[in-house]
C-alpha positions, 0 to 999 in steps of 0.5 A, spaced: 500 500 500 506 503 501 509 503 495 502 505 491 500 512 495 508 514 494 507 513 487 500 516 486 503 521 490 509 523 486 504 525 480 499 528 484 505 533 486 506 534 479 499 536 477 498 541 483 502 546 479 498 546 473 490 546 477 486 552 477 485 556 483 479 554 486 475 560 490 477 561 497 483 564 495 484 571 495 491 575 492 490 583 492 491 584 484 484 580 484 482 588 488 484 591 481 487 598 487 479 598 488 478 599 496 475 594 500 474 591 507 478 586 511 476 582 517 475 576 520 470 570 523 471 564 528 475 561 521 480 565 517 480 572 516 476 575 510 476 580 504 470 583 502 467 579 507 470 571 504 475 568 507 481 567 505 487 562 506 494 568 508 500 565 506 505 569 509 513 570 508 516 574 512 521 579 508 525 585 513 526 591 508 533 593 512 535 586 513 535 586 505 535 592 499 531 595 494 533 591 488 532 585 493 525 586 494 521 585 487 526 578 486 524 576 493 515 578 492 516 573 486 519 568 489 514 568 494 509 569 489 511 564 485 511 559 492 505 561 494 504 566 498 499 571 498 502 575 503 508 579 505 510 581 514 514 586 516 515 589 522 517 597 522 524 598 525 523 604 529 531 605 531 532 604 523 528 611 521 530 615 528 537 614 531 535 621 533 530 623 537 525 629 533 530 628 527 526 628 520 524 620 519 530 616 515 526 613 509 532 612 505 535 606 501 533 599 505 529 603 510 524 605 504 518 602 507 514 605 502 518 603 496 518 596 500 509 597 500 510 600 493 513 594 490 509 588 494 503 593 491 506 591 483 507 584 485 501 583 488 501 581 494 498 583 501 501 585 507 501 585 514 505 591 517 507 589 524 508 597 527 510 594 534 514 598 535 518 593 540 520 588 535 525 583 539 527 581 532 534 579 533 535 586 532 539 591 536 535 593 541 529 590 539 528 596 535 527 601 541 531 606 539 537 608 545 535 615 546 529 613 550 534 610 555 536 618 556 528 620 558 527 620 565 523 616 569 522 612 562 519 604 564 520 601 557 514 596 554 509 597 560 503 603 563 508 608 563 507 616 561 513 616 559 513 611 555 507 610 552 508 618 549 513 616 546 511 608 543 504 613 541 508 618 538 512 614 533 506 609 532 501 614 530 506 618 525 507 612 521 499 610 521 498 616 518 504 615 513 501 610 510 494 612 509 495 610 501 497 603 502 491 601 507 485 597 504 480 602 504 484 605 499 486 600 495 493 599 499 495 592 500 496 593 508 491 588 511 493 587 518 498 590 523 500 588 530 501 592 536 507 590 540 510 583 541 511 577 545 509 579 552 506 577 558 506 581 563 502 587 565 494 586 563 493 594 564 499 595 559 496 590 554 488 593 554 492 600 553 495 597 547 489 594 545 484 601 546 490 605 542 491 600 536 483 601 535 484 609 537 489 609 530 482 607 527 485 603 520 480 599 519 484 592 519 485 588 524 490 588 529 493 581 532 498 581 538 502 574 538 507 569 542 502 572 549 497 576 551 492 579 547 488 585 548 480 585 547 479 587 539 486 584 537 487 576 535 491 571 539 497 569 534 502 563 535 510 564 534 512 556 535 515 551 531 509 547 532 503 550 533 499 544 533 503 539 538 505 544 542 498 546 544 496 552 541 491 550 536 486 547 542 489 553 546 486 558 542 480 555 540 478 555 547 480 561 549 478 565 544 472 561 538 472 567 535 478 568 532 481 565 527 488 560 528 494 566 526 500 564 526 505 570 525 512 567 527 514 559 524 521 559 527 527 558 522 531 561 528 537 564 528 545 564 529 550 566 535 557 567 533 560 562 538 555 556 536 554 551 532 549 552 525 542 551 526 538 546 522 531 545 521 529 539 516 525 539 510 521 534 512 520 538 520 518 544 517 514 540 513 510 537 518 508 542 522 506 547 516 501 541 514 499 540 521 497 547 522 493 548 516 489 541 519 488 543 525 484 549 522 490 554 520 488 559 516 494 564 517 501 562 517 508 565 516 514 563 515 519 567 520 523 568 516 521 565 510 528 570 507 532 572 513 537 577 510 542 580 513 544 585 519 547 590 515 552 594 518 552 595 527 544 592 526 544 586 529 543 585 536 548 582 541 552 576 539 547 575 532 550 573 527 551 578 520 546 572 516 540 572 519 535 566 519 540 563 514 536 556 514 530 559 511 526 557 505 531 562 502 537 563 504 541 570 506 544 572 499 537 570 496 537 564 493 533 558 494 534 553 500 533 547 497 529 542 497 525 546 503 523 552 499 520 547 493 518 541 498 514 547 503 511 550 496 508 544 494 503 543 500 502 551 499 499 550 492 495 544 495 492 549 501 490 553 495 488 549 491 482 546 496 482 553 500 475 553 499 473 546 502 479 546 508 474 554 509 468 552 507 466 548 514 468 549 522 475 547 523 475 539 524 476 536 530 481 531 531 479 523 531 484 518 534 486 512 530 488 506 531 497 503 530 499 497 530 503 494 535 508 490 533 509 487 542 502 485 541 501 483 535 495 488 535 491 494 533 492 499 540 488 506 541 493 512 543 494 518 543 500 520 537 495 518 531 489 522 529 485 524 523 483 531 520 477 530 515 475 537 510 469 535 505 466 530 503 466 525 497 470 527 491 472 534 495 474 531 501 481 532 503 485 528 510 490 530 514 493 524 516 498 525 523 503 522 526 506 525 532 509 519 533 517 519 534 519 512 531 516 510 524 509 507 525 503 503 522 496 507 523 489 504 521 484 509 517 478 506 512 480 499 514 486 499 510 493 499 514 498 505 512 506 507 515 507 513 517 514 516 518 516 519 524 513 525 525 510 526 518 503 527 515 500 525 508 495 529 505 489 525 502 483 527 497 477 524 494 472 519 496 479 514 494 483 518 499 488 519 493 496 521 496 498 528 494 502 530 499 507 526 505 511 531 509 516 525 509 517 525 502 522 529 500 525 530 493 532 532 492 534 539 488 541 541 485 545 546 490 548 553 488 555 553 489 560 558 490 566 560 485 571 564 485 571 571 482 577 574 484 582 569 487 587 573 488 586 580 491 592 586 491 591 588 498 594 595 500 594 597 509 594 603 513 594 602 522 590 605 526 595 611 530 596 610 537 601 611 543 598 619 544 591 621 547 589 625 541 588 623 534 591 626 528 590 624 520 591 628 514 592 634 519 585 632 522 584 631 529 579 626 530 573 630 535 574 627 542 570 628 549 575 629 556 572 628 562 575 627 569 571 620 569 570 614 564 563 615 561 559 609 559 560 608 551 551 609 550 551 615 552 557 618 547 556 613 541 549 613 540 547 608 534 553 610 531 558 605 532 560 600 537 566 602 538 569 607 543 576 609 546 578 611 553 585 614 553 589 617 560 597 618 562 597 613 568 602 612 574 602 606 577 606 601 581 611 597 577 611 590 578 614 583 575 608 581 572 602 587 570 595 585 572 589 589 569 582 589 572 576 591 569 570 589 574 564 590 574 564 591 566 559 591 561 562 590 553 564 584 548 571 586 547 576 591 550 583 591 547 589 594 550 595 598 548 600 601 553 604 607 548 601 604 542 602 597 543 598 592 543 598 588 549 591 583 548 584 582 549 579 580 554 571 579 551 565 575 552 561 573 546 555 574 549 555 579 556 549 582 559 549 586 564 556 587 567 562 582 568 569 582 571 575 581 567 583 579 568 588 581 563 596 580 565 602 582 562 609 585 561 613 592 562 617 596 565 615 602 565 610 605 571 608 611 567 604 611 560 599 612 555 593 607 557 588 606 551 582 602 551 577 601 545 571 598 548 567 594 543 560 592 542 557 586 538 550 590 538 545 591 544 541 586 546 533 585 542 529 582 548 527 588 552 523 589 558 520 595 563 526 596 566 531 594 561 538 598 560 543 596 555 550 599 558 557 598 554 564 600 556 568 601 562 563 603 566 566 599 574 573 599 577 578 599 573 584 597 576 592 596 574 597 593 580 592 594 585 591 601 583 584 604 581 586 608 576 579 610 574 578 613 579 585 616 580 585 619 573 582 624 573 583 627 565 580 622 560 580 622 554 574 619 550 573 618 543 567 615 540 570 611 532 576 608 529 580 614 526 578 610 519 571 610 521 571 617 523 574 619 516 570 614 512 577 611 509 573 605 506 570 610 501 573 611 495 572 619 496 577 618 503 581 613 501 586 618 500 586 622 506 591 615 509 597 612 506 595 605 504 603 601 504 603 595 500 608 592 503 603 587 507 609 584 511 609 591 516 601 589 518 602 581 519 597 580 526 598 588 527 591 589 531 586 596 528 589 594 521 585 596 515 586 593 509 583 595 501 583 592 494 580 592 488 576 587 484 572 587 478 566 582 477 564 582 470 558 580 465 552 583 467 553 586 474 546 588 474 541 583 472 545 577 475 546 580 482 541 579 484 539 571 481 547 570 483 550 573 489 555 576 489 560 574 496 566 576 500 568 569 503 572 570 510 576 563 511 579 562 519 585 562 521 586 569 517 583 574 519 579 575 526 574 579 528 571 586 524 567 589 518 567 589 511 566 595 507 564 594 499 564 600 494 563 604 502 556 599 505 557 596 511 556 588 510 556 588 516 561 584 522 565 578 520 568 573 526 572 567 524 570 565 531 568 557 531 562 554 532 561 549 539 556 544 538 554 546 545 545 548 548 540 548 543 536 552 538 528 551 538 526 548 532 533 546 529 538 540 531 546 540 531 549 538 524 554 536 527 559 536 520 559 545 522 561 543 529 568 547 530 567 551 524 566 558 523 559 561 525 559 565 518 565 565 512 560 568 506 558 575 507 553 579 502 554 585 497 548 587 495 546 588 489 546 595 489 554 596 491 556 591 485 559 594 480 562 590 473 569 595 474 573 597 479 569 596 485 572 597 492 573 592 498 575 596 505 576 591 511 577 593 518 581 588 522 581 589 530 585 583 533 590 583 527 591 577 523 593 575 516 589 578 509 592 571 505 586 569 504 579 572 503 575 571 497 570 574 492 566 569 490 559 569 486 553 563 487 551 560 481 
């Protein structure tokens, strides 16, 4: 019987493709721009007053560009989504408070609308504004930690003007794309993840409706306020529980899932992944358990471009989903998912046009018995009747098992589900069934780059270059970094002359504090680090070393590797050489009473990775004089030939960081920051949700491939600027393009 479902099954697959579109699904270009209405009843979410299954693929605007953006709707279009999810980045557009919006470039949410609008899709603007996302401070711009009394995310006056403030001014900035004018805005969502406070959430909920949108509003992964839904963020909506959650709780509401976990990475650790076949697995049984909303977190998670990325997140993001970082399918996840999207389209009509199924028991055999036994991991969802009947068979069993269904005897794999249509119960679909798909490769553009070096002054309290002092702060304490760098960087000097008793052995205290790295020079030489992946609050720290002298130039370069994105009421990311800083048993931070701040690299002040600055410092060609000299930048050249533009996009272009030659920095191209490159191996050690440990990536670096958008991709003379913080060898970076 086995054989004769799959083979049934692989035709079937096929012929999905190429069936009509049956009735219960709506796409926005069916609107023709005409205004219309959305809402919703106990069973999906309707358009015009019909239901419609919302298949959602999540795409962040900033964590991807504007030529990205059509390429990515059409994949998504092509896989069966009718809808695009974003959130709304406040940190992105106000890095300053009261500055005019930044809309420009990949934070153009409006060219983002714009383009989802051509391509016909709809959209679900989550406004947030707290977003978590992985992102650096959840999307709270760090300015709100200078506002007095400010309680973050909960009833606060303080808070909830500023929250109001920035949420309203985008309400009204996106007046044009709502659906009551013909936008493609259907749904947003108002904050995000959180369980605390109920006077808080009611306010929340109040305020969204105040905003008077005409969509629906949806609150996920907790508490949820009168007039919004109740959405899940999970790796399976259905074993975890929610499904019958929800339709306890709240029976007038649609089953909503917004986040449908690719995850993530931290550097540090191992690479994540999710199979096909899970992934899969809880798709299918989402939409037979009455899902009617679904959304792939991320279905493209993109990249943390620039200083972005929250702490200790890697510049990739999501880089398990249906589509990879750079763009490019991830198969056999992307085809295998898009065909159990196709089938839910093809049969919307009948999984809407009933209640939601009620899950039946069925009977599996046990092989200790020899007999049929009744449990609770095999059961059976039924949609229709007769020839336009679809079944969900489900198996949540962790073991491969034979289950009874219509008197005949069917083998589940572990965790699987098949999909059956018609009277004859004909297979379509087994989420356990997975074809495979060629992979892209990455091959050489430049294999040989001509690197040129400059190093970063040291060995004075002030900078100077090209007859430029860099713009420093002197105070009589050390001042945490935040409050002097904003969101500028993540860099920030200390600079004192100490005096301090000798000793055979030097040893250097930093307690109490609270940054990722800090590098050490005495007189301009570089004497080591101390670091903590993934600190949060304050830490002690020990660094030993030798010299003769007890009088000297101390220079410190505190580095942050973002704020954290998990943000709470009384929440306040510090960074910087904030505690006792103490050298041979005396406190210099105290001691010292002139110190001298400065927040940027010289070469970040300068913009050296710009053509334009380049010239402003001597690039020396003998590489040798910079072998693992710490704060050393480095620039080449490179052409990509053969239709840049168009190819781009389709085939990435990448800068490929092997370990054991560079450390720890950025990477500029064409002056765009791709963001923080680190060669630091991966543990397999703890957990991700959702995925499991591939253990061929454990002791591999978090990341080696970093993407040049399309955008700063040129045929001739494109410009590759490298920052390297620890020091280390430039023999062996690469450009490389997948195809």
């Amino acid at each position: 019987m086995l054989k004769v479902l799959v083979a049934a099954y692989l035709l079937c697959a096929i012929s999905v493709f190429t069936v009509a579109i049956d009735a219960g699904w709506v796409t926005y270009d069916q609107l023709s721009g005409k205004p219309y209405q959305v809402g919703y009843d106990s069973r999906a979410f309707t358009i015009n007053g019909k239901r419609t299954i919302l298949l959602a693929a999540v795409i962040h605007y900033p964590r991807s560009t504007p030529i990205q953006w059509r390429d990515l709707f059409k994949k998504a279009k092509e896989n069966g989504m009718n809808l695009i999810q974003t959130y709304v980045f406040w940190n992105a557009h106000e890095k300053v408070r009261g500055q005019e919006y930044d809309f420009s470039f990949n934070n153009d949410v409006f060219k983002f609308l714009d383009i989802a609008r051509e391509e016909g899709l709809f959209v679900n603007l989550r406004l947030g504004p707290y977003v978590c996302a992985e992102w650096t401070y959840g999307g709270l711009p760090l300015w709100l930690q200078q506002i007095e009394g400010l309680k973050l995310r909960t009833t606060n006056a303080p808070w909830q003007k500023e929250m109001a403030r920035f949420t309203t001014d985008i309400s009204r900035l996106i007046e044009p794309y709502l659906a009551r004018n013909g936008g493609p805005i259907i749904m947003s969502q108002i904050e995000n993840e959180i369980n605390w406070s109920d006077e808080y959430v009611d306010w929340c909920g109040a305020f969204s409706a105040n905003l008077k949108l005409d969509i629906p509003f949806l609150m996920c992964g907790g508490k949820s306020a009168n007039g919004t839904v109740n959405a899940a963020n999970s790796c399976n909506g259905v074993d975890e529980g929610y499904t019958s959650r929800h339709v306890r709780d709240h029976p007038n509401q649609p089953l909503a899932m917004t986040e449908n976990e690719a995850w993530f990475q931290r550097w540090g650790k191992y690479q994540g992944y999710r199979s096909t076949e899970n992934l899969a697995y809880s798709v299918a049984g989402w939409i037979a358990a009455g899902g009617s909303y679904h959304a792939y977190y991320m279905w493209h998670g993109g990249n943390n471009y620039g200083i972005t990325a929250s702490a200790s997140t890697t510049t990739n993001y999501a880089n398990d989903a249906n589509l990879y970082s750079d763009g490019t399918r991830n198969e056999p996840k992307y085809s295998h998912c898009g065909f159990m999207h196709k089938i839910a389209i093809k049969y919307s009509s009948v999984l809407l046009g009933q209640d939601i199924a009620v899950a039946k028991r069925l009977p599996w055999w046990d092989p200790s018995t020899s007999s049929w036994r009744n449990g609770t991991s095999q059961q059976v969802y039924e949609y229709g009747s007769g020839d336009n009947k679809v079944t969900f068979l489900y198996s949540s069993a962790t073991s491969t098992v034979a289950l009874l269904y219509n008197n005949k005897n069917i083998t589940m794999s572990k965790k699987s589900i098949k999909v059956l249509v018609g009277r004859d119960d004909q297979l379509v679909y087994d989420t356990s069934i997975v074809k495979e798909y060629p992979k892209m490769v990455e091959k050489d553009v430049v294999n040989k780059l001509e690197w040129s070096a400059w190093s970063e002054p040291l060995g004075s309290l002030q900078q100077v270059v090209a007859s430029r002092t860099i713009p420093f702060l002197v105070s009589g304490k050390l001042l945490e970094q935040l409050n002097v760098t904003g969101e500028d960087t993540h860099r920030m000097w200390y600079r004192a002359q100490v005096s301090v008793p000798s000793a055979e052995v030097s040893k250097l205290s930093f307690n109490g504090m609270a940054a990722n790295a800090y590098l050490v020079f005495i007189d301009g030489e570089y004497i080591g680090q101390v670091y903590d992946i993934e600190v949060r609050g304050t830490r002690n720290y020990k660094l030993e070393f030798k010299t003769n002298k007890n009088s000297y130039i101390l220079e410190i370069l505190s580095v942050s590797y973002g704020q954290h994105n998990e943000v709470y009421p009384d929440t306040r990311e510090t960074k910087g050489v904030i505690g006792d800083l103490i050298i041979n048993g005396k406190d210099v931070g105290k001691s010292v009473t002139t110190w001298v701040h400065q927040k940027k690299l010289a070469g970040e002040y300068l913009k050296i990775y710009q053509e334009s600055n380049r010239d402003l410092v001597h690039w020396d060609n003998q590489l040798e004089k910079f072998k693992n000299k710490a704060l050393t930048w480095y620039t080449a050249k490179f052409n990509v030939p053969q239709k840049v533009s168009a190819q781009a996009v389709t085939n990435p272009v990448l800068v490929k960081v092997d370990a054991g030659t560079l450390n720890r920095g950025h990477i500029y191209v064409n002056g765009f920051d791709l963001g923080m490159y680190y060669t630091i191996l991966g543990k397999c050690v703890g957990t991700y949700p959702c995925s499991v440990i591939d253990k061929s990536m454990c002791d591999q670096p978090s990341q080696t491939s970093y993407h040049i958008p399309p955008e700063f991709v040129k045929e001739n003379g494109n410009i590759i600027s490298i920052i390297e913080e620890q020091g280390g060898l430039i023999d062996n970076v690469k450009i490389v393009r997948k195809e």
